[in-house]
Biopython code that builds the backbone (N, CA, C, O; Angstrom):
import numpy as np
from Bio.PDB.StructureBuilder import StructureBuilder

atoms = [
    (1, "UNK", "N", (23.449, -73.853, -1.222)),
    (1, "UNK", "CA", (22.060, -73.617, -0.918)),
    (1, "UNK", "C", (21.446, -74.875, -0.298)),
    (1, "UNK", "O", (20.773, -74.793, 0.730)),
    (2, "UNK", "N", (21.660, -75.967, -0.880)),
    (2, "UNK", "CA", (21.036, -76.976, -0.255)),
    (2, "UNK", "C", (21.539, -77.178, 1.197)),
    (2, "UNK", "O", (20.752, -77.223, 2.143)),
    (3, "UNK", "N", (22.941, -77.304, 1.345)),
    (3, "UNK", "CA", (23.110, -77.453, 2.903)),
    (3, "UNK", "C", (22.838, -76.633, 3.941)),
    (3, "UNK", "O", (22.803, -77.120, 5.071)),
    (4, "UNK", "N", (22.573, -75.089, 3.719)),
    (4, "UNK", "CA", (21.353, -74.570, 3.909)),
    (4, "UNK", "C", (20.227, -74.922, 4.251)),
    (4, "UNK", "O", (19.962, -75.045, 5.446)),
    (5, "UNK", "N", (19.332, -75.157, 3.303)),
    (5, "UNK", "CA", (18.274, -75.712, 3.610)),
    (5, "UNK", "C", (18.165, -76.693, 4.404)),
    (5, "UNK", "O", (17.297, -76.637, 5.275)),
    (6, "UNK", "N", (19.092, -77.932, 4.292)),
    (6, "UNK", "CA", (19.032, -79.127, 5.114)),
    (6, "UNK", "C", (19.031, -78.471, 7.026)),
    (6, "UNK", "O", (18.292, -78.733, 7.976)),
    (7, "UNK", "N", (20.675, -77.233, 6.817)),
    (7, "UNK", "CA", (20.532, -77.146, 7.738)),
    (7, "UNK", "C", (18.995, -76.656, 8.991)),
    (7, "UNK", "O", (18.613, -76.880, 10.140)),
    (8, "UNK", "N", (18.666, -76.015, 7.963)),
    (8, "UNK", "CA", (17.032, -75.207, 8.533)),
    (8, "UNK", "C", (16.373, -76.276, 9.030)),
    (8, "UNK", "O", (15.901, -76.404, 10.160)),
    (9, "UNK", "N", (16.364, -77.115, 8.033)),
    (9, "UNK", "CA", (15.529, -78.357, 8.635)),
    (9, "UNK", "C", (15.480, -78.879, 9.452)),
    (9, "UNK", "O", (14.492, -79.479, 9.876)),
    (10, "UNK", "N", (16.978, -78.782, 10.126)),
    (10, "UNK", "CA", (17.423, -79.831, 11.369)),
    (10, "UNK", "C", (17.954, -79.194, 12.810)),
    (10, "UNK", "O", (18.428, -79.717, 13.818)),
    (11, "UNK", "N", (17.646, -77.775, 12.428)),
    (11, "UNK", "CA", (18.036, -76.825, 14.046)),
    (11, "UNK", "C", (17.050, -75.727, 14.609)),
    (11, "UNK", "O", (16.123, -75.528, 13.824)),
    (12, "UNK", "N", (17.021, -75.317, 15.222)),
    (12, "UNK", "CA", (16.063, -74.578, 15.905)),
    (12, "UNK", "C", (16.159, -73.292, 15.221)),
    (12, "UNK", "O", (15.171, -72.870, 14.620)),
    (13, "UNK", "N", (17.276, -72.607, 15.250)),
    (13, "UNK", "CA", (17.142, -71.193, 14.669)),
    (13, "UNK", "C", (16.837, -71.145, 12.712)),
    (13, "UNK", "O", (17.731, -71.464, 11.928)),
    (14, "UNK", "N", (16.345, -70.986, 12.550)),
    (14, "UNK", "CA", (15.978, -71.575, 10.938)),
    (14, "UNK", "C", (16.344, -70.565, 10.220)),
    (14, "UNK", "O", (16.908, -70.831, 9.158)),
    (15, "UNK", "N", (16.122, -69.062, 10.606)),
    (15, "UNK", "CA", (16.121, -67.811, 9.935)),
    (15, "UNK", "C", (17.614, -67.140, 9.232)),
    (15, "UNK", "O", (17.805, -66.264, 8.389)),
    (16, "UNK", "N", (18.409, -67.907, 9.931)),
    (16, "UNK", "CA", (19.836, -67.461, 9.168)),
    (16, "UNK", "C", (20.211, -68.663, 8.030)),
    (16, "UNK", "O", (20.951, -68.400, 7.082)),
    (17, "UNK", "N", (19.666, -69.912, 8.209)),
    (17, "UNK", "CA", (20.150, -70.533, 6.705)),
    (17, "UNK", "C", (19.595, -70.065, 6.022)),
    (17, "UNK", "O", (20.051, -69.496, 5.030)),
    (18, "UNK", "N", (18.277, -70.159, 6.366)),
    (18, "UNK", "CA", (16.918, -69.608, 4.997)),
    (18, "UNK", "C", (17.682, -68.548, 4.738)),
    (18, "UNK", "O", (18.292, -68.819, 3.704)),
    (19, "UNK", "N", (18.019, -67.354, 5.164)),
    (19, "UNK", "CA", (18.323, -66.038, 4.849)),
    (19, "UNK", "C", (19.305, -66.583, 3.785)),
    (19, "UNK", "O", (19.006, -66.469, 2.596)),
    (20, "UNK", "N", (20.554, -67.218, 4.190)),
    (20, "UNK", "CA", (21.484, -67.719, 3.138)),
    (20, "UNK", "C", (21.429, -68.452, 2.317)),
    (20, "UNK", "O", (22.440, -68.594, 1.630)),
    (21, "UNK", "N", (20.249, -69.234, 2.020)),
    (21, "UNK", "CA", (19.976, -70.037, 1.121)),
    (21, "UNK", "C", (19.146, -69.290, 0.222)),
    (21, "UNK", "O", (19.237, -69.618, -0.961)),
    (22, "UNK", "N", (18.068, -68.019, 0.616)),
    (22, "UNK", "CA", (17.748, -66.879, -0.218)),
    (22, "UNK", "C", (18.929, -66.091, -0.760)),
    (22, "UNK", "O", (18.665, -65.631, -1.871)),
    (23, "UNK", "N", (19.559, -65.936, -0.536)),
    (23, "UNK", "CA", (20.289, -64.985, -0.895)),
    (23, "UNK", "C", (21.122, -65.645, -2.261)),
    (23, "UNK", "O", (21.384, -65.076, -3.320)),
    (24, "UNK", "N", (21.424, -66.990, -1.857)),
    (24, "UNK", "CA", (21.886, -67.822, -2.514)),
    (24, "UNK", "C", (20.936, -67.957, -3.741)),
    (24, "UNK", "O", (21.575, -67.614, -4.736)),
    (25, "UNK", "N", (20.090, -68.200, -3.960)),
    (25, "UNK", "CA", (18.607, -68.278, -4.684)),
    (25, "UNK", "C", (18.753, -67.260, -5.849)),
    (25, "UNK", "O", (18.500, -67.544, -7.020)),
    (26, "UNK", "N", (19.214, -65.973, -5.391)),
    (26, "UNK", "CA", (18.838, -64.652, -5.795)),
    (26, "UNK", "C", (20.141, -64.745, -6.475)),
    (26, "UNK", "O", (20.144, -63.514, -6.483)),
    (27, "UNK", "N", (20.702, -64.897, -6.767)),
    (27, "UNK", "CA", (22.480, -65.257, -7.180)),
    (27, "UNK", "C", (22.135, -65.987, -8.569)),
    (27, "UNK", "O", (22.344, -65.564, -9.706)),
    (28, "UNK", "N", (21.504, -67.295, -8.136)),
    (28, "UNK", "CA", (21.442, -68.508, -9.180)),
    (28, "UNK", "C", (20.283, -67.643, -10.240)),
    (28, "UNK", "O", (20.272, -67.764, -11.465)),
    (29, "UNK", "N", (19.380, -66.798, -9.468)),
    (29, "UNK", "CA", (18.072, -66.668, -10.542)),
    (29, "UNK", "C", (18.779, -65.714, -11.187)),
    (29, "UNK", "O", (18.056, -65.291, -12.089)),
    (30, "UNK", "N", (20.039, -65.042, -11.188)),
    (30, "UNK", "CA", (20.625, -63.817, -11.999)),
    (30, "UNK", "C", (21.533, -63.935, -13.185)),
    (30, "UNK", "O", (21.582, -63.286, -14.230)),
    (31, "UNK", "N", (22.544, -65.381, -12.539)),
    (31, "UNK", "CA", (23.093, -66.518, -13.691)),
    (31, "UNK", "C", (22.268, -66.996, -14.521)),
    (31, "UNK", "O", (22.373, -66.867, -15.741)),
    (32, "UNK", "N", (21.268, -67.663, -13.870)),
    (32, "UNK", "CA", (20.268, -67.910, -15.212)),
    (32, "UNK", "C", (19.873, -67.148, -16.152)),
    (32, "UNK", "O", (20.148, -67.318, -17.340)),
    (33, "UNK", "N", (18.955, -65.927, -15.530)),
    (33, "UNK", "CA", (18.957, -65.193, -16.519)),
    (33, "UNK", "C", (20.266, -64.461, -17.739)),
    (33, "UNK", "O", (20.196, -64.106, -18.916)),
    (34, "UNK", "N", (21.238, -64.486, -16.848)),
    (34, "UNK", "CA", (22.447, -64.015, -17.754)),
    (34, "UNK", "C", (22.961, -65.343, -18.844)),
    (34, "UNK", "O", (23.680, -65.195, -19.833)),
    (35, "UNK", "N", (22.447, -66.478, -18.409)),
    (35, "UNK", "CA", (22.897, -67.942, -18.976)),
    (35, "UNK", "C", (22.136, -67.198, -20.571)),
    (35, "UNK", "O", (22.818, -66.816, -21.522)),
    (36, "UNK", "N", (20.544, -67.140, -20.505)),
    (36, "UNK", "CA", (20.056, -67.049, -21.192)),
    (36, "UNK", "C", (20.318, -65.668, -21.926)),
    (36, "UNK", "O", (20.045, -65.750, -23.123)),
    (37, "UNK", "N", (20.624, -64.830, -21.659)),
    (37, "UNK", "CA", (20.788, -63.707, -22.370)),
    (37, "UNK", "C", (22.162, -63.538, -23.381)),
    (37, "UNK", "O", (22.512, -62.773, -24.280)),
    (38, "UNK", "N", (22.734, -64.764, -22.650)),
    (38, "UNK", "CA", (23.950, -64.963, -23.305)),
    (38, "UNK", "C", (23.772, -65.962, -24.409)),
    (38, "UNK", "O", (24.570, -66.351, -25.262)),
    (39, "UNK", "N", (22.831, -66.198, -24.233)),
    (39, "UNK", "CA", (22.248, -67.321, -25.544)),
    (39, "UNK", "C", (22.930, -69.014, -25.347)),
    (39, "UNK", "O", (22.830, -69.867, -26.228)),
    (40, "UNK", "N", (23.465, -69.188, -24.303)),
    (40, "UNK", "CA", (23.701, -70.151, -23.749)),
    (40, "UNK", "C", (22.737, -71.224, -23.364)),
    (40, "UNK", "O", (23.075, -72.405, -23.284)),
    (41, "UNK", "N", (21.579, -70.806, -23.138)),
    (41, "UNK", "CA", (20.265, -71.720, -23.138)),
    (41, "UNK", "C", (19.229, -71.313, -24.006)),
    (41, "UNK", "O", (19.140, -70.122, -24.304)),
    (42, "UNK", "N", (18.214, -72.374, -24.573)),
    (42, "UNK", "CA", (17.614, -72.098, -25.539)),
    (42, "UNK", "C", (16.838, -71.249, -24.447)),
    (42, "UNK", "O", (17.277, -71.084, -23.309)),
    (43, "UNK", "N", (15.492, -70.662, -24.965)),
    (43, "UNK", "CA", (14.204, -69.833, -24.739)),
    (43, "UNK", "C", (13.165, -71.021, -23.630)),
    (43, "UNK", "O", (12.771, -70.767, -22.492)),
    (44, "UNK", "N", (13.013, -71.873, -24.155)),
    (44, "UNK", "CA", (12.445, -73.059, -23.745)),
    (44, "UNK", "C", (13.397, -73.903, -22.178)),
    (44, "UNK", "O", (12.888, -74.564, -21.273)),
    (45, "UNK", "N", (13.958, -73.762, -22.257)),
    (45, "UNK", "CA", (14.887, -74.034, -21.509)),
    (45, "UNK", "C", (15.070, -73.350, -20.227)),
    (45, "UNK", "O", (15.284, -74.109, -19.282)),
    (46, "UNK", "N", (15.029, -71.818, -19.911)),
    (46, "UNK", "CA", (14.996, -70.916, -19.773)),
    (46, "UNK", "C", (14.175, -70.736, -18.870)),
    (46, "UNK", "O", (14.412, -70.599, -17.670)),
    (47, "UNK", "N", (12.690, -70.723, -19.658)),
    (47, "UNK", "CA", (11.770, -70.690, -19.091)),
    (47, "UNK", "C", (11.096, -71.642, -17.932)),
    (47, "UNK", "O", (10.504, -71.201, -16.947)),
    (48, "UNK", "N", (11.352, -73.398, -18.319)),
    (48, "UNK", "CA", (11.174, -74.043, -17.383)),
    (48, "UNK", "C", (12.470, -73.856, -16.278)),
    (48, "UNK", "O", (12.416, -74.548, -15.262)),
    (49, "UNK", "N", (13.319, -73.181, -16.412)),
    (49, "UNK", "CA", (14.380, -73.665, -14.895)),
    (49, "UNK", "C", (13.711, -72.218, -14.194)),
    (49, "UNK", "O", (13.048, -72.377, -13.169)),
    (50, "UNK", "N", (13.868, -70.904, -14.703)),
    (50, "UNK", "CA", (13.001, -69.839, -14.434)),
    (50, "UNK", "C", (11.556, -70.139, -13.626)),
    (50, "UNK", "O", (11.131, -69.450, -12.698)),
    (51, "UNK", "N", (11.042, -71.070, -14.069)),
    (51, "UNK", "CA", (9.910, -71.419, -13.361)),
    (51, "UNK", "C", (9.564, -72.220, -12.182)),
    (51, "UNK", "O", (8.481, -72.302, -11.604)),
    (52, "UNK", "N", (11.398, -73.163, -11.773)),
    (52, "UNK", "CA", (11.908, -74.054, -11.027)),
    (52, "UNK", "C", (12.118, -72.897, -10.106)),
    (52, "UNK", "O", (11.214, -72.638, -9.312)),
    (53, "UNK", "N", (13.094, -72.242, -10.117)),
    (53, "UNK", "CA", (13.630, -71.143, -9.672)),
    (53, "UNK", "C", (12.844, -70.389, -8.577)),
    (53, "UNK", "O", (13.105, -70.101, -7.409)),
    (54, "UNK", "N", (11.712, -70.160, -9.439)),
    (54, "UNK", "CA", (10.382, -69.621, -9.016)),
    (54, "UNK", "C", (10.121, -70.211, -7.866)),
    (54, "UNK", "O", (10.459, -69.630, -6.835)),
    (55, "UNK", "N", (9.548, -71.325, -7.806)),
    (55, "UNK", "CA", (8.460, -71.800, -7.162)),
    (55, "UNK", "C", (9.746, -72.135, -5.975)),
    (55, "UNK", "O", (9.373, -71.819, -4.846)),
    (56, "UNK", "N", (10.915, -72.606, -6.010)),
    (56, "UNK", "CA", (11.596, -72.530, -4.636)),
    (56, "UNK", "C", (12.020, -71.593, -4.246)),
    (56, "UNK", "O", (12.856, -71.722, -3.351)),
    (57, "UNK", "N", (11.704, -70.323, -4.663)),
    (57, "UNK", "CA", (12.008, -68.832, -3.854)),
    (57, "UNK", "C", (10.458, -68.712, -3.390)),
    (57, "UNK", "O", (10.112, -67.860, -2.572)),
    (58, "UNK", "N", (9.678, -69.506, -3.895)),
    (58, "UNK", "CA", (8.195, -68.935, -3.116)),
    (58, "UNK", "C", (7.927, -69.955, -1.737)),
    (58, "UNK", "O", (7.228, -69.717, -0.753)),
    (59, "UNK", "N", (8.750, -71.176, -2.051)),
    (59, "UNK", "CA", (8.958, -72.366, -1.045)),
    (59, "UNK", "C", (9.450, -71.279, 0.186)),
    (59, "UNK", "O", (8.770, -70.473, 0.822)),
    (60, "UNK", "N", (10.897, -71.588, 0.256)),
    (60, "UNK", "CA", (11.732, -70.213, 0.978)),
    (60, "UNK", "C", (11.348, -69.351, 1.642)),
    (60, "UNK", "O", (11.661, -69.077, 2.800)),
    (61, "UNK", "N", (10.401, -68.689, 0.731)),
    (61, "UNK", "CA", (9.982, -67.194, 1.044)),
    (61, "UNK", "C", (8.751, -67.675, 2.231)),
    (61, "UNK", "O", (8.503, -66.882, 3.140)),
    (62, "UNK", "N", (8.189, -68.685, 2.177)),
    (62, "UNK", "CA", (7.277, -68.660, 3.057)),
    (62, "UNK", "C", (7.446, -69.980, 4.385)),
    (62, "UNK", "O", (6.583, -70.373, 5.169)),
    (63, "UNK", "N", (8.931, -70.434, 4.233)),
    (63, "UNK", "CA", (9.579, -70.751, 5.423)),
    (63, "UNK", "C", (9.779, -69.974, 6.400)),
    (63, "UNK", "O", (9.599, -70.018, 7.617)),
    (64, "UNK", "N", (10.459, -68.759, 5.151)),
    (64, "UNK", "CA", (10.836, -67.615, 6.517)),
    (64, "UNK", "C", (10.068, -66.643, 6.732)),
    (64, "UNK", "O", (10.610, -65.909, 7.558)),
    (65, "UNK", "N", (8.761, -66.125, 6.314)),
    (65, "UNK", "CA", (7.725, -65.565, 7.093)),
    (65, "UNK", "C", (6.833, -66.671, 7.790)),
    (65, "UNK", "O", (5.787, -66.361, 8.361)),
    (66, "UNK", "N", (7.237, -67.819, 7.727)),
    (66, "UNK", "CA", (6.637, -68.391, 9.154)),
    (66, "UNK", "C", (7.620, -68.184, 10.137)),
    (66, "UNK", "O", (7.336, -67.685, 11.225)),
    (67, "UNK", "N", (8.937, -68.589, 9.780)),
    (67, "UNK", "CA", (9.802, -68.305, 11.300)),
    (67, "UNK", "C", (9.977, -66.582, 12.180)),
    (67, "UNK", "O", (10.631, -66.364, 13.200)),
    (68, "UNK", "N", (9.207, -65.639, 11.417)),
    (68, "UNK", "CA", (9.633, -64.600, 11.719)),
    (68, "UNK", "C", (8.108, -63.991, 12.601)),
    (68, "UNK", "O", (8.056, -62.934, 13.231)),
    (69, "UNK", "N", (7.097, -64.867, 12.445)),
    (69, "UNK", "CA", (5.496, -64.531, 13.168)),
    (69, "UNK", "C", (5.995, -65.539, 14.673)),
    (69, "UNK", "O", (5.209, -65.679, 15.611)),
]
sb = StructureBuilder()
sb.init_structure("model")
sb.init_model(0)
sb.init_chain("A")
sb.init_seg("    ")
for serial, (resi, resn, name, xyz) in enumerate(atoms, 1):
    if name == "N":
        sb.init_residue(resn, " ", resi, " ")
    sb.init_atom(name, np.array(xyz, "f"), 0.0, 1.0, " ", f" {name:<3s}", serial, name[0])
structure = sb.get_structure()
């Protein structure tokens, strides 16, 4: 995901890393949740990476509805 992102950063067409670095995103936020359901992370724990998680799929998400206007 990150080299992804880096790549977006540094080339003209932006919309296919982002796409893969979302997609990638959507992967990690499903492990997590399964981390936690598996009782592998506390509740607390959980919640702040869940909330990490968050806020760089909302980062993301509004990289690539700028590249797509």
């Amino acid at each position: 995901m990150l080299e992804d992102l880096v790549e977006a950063a540094y080339t003209q067409q932006k919309k296919p890393p982002l796409t893969r670095a979302n997609r990638q995103l959507a992967i990690v936020r499903h492990l997590w949740r399964l981390a936690y359901e598996l009782k592998v992370i506390p509740q607390r724990r959980y919640q702040h990476g869940a909330k990490l998680i968050d806020e760089l799929g909302r980062q993301i998400g509004g990289w690539l509805r700028g590249q797509t206007q």
